[in-house]
N, CA, C and O atoms as CSV, one atom per row, in Angstrom:
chain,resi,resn,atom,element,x,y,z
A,1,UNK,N,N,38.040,109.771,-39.097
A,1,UNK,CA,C,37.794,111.183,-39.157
A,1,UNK,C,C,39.111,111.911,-38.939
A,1,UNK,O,O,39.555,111.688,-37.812
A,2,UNK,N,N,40.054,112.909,-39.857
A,2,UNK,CA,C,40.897,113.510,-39.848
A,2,UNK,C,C,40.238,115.151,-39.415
A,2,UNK,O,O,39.238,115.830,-39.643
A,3,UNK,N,N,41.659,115.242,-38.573
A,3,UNK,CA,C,41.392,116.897,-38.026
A,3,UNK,C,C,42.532,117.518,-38.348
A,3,UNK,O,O,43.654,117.034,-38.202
A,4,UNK,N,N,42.223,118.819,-38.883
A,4,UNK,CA,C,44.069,119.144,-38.292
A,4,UNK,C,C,43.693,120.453,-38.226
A,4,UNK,O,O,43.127,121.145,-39.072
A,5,UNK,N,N,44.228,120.822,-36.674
A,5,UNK,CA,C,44.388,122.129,-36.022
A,5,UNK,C,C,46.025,122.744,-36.596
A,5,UNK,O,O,47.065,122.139,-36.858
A,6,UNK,N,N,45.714,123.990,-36.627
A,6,UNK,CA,C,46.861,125.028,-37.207
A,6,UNK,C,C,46.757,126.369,-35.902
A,6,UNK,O,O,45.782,127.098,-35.720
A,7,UNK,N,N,47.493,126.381,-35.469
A,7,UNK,CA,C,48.016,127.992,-34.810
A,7,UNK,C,C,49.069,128.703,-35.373
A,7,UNK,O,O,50.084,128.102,-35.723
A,8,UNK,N,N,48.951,130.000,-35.515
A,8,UNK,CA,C,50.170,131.040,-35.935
A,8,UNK,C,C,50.426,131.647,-34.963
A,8,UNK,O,O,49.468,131.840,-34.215
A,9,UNK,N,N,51.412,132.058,-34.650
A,9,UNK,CA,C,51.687,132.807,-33.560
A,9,UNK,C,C,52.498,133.579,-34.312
A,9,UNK,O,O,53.136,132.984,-35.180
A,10,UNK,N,N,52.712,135.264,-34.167
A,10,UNK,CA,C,53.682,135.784,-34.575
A,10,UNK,C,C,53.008,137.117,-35.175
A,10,UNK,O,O,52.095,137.558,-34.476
A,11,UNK,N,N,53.319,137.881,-36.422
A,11,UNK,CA,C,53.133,138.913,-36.788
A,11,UNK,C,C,52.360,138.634,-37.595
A,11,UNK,O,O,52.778,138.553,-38.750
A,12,UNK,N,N,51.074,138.402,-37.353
A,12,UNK,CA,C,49.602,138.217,-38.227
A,12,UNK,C,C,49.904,137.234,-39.010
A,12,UNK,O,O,49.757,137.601,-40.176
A,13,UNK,N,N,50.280,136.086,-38.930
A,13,UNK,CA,C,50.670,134.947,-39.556
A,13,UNK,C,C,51.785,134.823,-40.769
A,13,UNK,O,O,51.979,133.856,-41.505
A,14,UNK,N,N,52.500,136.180,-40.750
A,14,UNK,CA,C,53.837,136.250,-41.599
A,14,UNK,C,C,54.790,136.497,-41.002
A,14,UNK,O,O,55.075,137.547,-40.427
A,15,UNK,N,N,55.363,135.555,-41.086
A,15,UNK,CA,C,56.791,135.971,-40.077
A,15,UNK,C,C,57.133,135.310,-38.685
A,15,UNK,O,O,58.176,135.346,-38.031
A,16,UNK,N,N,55.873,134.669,-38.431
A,16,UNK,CA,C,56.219,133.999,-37.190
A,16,UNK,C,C,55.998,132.444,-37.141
A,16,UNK,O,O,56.036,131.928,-38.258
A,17,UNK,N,N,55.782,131.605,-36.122
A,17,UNK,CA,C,55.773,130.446,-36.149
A,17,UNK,C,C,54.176,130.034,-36.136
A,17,UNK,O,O,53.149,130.546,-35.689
A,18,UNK,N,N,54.493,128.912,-36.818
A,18,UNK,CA,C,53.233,128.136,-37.069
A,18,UNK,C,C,53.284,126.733,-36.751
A,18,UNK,O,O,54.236,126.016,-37.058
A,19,UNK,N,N,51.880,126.194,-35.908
A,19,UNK,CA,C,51.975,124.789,-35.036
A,19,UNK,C,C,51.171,123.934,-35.694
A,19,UNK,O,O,50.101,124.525,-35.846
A,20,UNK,N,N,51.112,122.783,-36.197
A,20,UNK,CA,C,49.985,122.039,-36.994
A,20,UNK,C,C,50.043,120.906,-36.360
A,20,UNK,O,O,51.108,120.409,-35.991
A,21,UNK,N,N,48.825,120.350,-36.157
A,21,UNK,CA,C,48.732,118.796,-35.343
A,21,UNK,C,C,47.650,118.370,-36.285
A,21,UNK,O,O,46.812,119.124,-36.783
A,22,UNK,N,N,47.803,116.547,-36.556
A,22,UNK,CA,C,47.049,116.612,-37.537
A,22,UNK,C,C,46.591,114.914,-36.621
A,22,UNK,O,O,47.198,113.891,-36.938
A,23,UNK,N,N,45.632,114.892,-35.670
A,23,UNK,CA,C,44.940,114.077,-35.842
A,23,UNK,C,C,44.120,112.835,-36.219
A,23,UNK,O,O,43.121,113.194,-36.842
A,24,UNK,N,N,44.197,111.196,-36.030
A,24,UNK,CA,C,43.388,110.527,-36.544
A,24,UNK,C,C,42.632,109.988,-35.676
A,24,UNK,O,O,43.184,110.051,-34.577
A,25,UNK,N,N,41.112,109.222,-35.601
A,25,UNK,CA,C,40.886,108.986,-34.446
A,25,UNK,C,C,40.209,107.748,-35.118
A,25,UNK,O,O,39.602,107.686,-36.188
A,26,UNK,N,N,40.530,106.605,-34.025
A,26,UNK,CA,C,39.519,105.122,-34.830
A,26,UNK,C,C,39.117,104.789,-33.522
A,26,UNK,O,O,39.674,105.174,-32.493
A,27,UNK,N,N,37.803,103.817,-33.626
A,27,UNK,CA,C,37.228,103.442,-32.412
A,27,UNK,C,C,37.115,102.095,-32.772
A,27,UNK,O,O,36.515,101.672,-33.760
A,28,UNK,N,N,37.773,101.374,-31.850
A,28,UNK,CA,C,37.730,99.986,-31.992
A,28,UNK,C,C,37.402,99.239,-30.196
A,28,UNK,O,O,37.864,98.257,-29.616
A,29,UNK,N,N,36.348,100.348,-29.793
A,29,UNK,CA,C,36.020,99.706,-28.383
A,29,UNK,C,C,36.744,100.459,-27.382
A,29,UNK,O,O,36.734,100.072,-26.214
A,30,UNK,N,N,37.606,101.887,-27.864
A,30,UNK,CA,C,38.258,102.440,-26.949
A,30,UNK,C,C,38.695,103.423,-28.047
A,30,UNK,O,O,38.656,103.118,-29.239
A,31,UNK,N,N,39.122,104.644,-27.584
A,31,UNK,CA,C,39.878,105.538,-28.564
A,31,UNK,C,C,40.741,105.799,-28.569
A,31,UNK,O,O,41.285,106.014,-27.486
A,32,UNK,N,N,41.387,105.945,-29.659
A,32,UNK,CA,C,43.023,105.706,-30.002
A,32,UNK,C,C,43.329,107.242,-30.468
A,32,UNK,O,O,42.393,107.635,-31.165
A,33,UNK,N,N,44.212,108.106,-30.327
A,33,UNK,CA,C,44.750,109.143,-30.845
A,33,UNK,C,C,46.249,109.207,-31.151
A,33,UNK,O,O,47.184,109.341,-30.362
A,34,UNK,N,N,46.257,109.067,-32.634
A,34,UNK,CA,C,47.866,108.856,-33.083
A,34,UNK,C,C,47.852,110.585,-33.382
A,34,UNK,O,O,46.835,111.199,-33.706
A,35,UNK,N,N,48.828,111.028,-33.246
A,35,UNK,CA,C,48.794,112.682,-33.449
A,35,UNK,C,C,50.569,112.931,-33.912
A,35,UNK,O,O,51.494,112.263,-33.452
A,36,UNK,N,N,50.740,114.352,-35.183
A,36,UNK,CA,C,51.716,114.358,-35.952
A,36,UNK,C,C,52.019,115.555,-35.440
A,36,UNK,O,O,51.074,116.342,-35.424
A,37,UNK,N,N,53.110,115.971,-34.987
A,37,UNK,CA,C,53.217,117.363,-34.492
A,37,UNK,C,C,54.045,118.006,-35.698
A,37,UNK,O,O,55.143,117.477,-35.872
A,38,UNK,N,N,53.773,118.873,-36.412
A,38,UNK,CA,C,54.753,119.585,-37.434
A,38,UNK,C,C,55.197,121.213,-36.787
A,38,UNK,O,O,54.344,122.097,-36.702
A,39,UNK,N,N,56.131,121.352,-36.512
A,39,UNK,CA,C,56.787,123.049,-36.426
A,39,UNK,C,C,57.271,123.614,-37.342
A,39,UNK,O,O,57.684,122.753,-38.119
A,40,UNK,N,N,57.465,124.589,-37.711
A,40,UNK,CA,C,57.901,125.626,-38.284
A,40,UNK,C,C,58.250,126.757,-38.184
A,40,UNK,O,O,57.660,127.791,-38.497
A,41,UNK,N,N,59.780,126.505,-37.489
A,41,UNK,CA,C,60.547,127.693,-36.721
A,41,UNK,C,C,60.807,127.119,-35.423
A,41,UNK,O,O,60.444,126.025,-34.992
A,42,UNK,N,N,61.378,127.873,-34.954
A,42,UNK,CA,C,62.028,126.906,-33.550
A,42,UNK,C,C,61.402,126.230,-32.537
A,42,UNK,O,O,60.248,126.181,-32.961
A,43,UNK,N,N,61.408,125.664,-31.453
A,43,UNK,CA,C,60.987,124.885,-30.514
A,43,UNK,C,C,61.810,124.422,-29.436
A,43,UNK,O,O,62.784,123.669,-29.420
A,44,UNK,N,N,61.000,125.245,-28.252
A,44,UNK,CA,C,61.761,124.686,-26.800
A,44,UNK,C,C,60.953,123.706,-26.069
A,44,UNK,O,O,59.727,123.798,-26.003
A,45,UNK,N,N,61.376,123.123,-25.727
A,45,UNK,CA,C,61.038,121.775,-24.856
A,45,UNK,C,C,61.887,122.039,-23.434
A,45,UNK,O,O,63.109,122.071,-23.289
A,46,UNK,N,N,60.856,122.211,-22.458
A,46,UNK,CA,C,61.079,121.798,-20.982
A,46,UNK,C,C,61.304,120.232,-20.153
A,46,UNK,O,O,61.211,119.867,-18.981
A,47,UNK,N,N,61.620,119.612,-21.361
A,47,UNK,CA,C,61.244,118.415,-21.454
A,47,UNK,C,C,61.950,117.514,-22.095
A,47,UNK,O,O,62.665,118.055,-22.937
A,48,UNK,N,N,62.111,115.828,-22.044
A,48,UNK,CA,C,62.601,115.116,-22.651
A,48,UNK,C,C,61.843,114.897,-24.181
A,48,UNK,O,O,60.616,115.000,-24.203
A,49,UNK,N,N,62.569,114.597,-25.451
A,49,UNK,CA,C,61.788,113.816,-26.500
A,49,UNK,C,C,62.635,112.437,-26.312
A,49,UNK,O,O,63.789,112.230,-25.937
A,50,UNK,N,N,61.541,111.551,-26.746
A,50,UNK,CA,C,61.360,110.044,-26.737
A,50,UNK,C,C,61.109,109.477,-27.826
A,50,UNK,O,O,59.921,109.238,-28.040
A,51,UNK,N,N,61.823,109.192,-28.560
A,51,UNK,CA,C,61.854,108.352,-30.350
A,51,UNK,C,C,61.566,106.910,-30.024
A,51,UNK,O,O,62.381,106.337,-29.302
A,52,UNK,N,N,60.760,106.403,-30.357
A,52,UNK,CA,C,60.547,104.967,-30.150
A,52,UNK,C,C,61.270,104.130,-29.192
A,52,UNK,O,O,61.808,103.043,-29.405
A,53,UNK,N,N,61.176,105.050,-27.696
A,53,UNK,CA,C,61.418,104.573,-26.322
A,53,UNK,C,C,62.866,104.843,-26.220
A,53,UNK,O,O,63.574,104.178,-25.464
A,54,UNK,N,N,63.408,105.961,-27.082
A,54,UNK,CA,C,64.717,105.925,-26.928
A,54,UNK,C,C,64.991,107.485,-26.749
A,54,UNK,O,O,64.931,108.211,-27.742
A,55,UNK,N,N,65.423,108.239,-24.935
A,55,UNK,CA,C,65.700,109.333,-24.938
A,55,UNK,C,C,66.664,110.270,-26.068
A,55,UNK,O,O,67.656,109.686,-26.505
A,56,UNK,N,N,66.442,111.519,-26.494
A,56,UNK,CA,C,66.593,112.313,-27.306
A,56,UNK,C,C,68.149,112.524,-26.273
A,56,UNK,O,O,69.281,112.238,-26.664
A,57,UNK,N,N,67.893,112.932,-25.296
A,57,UNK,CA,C,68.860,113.915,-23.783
A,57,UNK,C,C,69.915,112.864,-24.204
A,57,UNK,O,O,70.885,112.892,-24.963
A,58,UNK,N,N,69.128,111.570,-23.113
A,58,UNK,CA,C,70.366,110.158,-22.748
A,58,UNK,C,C,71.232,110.066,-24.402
A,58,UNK,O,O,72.451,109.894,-24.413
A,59,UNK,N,N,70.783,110.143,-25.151
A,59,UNK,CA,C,71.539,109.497,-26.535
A,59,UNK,C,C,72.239,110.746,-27.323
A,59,UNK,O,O,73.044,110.586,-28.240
A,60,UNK,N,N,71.777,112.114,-26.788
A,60,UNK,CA,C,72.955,113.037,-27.147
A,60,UNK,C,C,74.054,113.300,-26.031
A,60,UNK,O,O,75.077,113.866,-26.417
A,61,UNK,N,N,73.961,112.969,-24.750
A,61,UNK,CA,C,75.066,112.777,-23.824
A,61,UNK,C,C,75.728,112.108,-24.494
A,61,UNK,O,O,76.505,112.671,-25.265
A,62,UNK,N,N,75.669,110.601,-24.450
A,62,UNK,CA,C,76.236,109.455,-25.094
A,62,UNK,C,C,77.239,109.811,-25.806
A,62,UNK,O,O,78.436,109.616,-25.599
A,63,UNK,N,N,76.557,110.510,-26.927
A,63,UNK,CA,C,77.077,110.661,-28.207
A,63,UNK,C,C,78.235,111.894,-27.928
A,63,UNK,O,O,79.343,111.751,-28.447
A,64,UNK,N,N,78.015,112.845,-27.277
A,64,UNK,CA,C,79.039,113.314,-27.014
A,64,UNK,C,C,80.087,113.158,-25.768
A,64,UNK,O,O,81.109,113.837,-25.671
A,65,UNK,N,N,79.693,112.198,-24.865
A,65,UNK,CA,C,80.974,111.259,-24.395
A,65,UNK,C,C,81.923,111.138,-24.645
A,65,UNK,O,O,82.979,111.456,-24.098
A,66,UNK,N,N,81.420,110.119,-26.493
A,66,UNK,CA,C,81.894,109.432,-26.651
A,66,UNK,C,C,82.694,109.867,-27.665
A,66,UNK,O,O,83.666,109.271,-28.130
A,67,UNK,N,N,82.267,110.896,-27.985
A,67,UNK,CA,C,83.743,112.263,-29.199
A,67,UNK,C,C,84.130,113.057,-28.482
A,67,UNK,O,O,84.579,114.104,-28.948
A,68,UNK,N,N,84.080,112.768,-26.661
A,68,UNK,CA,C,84.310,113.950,-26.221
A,68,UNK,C,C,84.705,115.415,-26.483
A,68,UNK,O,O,85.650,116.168,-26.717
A,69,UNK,N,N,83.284,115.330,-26.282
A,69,UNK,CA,C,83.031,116.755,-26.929
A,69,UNK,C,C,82.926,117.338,-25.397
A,69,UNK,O,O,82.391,116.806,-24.424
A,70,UNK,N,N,83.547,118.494,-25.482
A,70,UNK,CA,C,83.856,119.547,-23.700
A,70,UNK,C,C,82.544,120.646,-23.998
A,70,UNK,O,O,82.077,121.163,-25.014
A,71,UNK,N,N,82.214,120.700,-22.471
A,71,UNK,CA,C,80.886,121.679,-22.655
A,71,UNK,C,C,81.837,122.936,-23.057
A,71,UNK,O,O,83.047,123.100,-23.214
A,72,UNK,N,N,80.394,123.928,-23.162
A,72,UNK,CA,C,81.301,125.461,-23.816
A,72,UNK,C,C,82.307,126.391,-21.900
A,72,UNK,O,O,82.258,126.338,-20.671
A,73,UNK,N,N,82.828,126.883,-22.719
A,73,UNK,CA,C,83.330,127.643,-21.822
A,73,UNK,C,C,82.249,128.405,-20.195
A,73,UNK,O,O,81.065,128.735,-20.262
A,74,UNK,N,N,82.994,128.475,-19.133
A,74,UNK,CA,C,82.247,128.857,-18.318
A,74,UNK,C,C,82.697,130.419,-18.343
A,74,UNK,O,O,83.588,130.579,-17.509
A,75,UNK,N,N,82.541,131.005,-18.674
A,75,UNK,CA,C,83.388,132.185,-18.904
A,75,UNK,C,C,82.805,133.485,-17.790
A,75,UNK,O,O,83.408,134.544,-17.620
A,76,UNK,N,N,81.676,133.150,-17.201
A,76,UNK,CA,C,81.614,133.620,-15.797
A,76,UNK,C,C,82.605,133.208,-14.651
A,76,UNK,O,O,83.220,133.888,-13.829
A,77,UNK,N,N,82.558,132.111,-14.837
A,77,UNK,CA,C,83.935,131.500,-13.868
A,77,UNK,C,C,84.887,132.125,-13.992
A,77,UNK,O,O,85.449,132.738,-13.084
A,78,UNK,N,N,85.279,132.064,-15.320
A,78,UNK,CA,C,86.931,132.340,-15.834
A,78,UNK,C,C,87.416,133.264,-15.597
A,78,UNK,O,O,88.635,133.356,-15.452
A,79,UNK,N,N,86.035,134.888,-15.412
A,79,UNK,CA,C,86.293,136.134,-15.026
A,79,UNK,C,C,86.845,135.979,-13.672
A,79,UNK,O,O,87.785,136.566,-13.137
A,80,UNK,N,N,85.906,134.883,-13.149
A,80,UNK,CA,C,86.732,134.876,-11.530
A,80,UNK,C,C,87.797,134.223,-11.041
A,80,UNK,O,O,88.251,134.342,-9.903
A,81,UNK,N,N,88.269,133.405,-12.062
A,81,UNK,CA,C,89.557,132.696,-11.717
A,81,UNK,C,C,90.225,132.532,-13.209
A,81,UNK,O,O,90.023,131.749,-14.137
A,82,UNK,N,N,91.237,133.789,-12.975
A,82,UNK,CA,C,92.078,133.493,-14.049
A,82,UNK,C,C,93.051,132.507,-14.695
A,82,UNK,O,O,93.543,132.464,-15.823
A,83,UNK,N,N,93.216,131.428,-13.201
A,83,UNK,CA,C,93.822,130.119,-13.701
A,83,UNK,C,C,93.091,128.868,-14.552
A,83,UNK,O,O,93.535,127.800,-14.975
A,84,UNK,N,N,91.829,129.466,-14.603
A,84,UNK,CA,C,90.731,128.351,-15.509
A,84,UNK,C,C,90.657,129.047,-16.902
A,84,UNK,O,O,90.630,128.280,-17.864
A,85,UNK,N,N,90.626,130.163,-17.111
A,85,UNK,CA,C,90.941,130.669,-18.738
A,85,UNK,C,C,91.860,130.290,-19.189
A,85,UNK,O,O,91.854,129.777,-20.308
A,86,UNK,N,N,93.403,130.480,-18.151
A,86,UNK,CA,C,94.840,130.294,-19.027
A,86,UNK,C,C,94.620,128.561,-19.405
A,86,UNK,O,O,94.877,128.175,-20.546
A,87,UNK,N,N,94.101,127.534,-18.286
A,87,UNK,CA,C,94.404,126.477,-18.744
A,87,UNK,C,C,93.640,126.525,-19.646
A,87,UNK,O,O,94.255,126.076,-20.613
A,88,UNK,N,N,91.905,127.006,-20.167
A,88,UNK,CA,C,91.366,126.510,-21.340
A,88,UNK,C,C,92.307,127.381,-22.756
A,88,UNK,O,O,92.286,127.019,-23.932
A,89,UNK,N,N,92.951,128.389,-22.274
A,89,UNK,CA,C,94.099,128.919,-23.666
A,89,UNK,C,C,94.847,127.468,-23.560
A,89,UNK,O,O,94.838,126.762,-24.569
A,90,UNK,N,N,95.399,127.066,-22.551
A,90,UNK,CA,C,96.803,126.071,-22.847
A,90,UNK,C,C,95.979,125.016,-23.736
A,90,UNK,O,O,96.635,124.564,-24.675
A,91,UNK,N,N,94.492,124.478,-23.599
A,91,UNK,CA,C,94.069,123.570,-24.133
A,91,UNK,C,C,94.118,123.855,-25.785
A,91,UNK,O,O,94.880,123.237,-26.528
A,92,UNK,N,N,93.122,124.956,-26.272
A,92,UNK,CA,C,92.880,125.415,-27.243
A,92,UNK,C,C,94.523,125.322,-28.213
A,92,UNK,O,O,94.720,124.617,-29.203
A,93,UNK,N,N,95.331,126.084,-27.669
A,93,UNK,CA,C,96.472,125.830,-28.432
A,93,UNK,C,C,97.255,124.530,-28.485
A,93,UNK,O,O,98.151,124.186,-29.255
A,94,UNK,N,N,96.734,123.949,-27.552
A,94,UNK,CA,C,97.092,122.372,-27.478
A,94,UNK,C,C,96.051,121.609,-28.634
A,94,UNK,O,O,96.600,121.039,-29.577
A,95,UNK,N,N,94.806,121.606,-28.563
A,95,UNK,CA,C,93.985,120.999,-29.873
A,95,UNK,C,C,94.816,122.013,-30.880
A,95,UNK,O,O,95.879,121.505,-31.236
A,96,UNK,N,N,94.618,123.095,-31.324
A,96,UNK,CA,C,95.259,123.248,-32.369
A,96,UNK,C,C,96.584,122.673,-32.892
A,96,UNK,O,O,96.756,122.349,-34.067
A,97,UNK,N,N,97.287,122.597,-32.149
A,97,UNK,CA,C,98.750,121.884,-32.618
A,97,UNK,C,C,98.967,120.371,-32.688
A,97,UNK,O,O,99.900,119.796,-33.247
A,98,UNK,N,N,98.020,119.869,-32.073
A,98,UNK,CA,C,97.084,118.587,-32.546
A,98,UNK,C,C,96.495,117.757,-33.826
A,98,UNK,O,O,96.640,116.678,-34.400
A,99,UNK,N,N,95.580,119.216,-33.911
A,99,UNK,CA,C,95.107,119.045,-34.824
A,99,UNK,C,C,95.967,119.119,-36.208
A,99,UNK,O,O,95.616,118.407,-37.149
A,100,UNK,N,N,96.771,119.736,-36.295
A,100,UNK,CA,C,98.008,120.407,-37.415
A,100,UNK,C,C,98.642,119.295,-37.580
A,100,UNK,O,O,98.858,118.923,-38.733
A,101,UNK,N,N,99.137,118.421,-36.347
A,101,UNK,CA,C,99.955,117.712,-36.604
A,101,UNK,C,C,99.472,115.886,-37.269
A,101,UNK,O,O,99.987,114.887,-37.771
A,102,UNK,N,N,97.830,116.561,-36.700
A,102,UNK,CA,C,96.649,115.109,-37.616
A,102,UNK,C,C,97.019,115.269,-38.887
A,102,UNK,O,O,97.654,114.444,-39.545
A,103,UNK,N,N,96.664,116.241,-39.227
A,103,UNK,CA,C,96.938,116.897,-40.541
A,103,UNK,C,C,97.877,116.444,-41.365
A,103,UNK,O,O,97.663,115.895,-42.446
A,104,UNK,N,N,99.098,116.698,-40.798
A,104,UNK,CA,C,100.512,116.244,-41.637
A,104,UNK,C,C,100.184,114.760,-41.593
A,104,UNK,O,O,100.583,114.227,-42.628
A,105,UNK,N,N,99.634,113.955,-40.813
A,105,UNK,CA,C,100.214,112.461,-40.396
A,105,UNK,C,C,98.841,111.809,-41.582
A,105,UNK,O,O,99.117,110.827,-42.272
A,106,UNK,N,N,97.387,112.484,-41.701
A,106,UNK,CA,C,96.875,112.004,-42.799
A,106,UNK,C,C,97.323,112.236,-44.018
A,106,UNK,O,O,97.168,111.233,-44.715
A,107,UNK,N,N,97.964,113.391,-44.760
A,107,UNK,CA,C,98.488,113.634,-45.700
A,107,UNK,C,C,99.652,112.190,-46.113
A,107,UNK,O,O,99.643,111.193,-46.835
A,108,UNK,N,N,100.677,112.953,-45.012
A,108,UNK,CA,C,101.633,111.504,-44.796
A,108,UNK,C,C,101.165,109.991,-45.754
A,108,UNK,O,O,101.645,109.548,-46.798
A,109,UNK,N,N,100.104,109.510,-44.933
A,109,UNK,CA,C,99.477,108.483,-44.829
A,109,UNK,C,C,99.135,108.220,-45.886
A,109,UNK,O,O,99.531,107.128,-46.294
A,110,UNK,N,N,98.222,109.093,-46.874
A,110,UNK,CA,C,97.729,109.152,-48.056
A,110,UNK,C,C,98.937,109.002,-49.244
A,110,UNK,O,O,98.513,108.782,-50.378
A,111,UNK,N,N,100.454,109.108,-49.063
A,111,UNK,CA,C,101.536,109.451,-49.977
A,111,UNK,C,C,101.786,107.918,-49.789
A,111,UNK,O,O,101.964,107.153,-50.737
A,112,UNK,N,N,101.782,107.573,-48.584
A,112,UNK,CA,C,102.405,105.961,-49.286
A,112,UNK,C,C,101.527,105.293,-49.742
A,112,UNK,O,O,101.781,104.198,-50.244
């Protein structure tokens, strides 16, 4: 037996988000509910997602570890300590001249 519940939320169902869960149910001595969540339009989660036992959170940390990638600016801080802006300027112009100089060295690279 298939179900599928639909909610709109929003400006009389144009324009806003819409939630669809679509239900199967089999009885084999106990009941089983496999369920499909579809969105349409954004979605906050208070919460972890879990892909086939594998955290969503833990495996985007990881991942940005590991390209260290720097969180964004604290820029409440920075108002209060002007020695944490200048060093994130010294950084910024430091990746840039970095980066410029990747630049020349792949070009480079590509000529021989």
């Amino acid at each position: 037996m298939n179900k599928t519940i639909s909610i709109n939320v929003g400006n009389g169902g144009s324009g806003g988000t819409s939630y669809t869960v679509d239900n199967k149910w089999t009885t084999a001595g106990t009941t089983a509910i496999q369920s499909a969540l579809r969105v349409n339009g954004d979605a906050n989660f208070d919460g972890d997602i879990t892909v086939k036992g594998r955290s969503i959170t833990q495996t985007l940390e990881k991942i940005e570890e590991r390209l260290a990638i720097l969180p964004p600016p604290n820029l409440e801080l920075e108002r209060d300590w002007s020695e944490l802006a200048k060093l994130r300027q010294q950084y910024v112009e430091l990746e840039r001249e970095l980066l410029e100089k990747q630049r020349v060295f792949d070009i480079l690279k590509k000529s021989y």
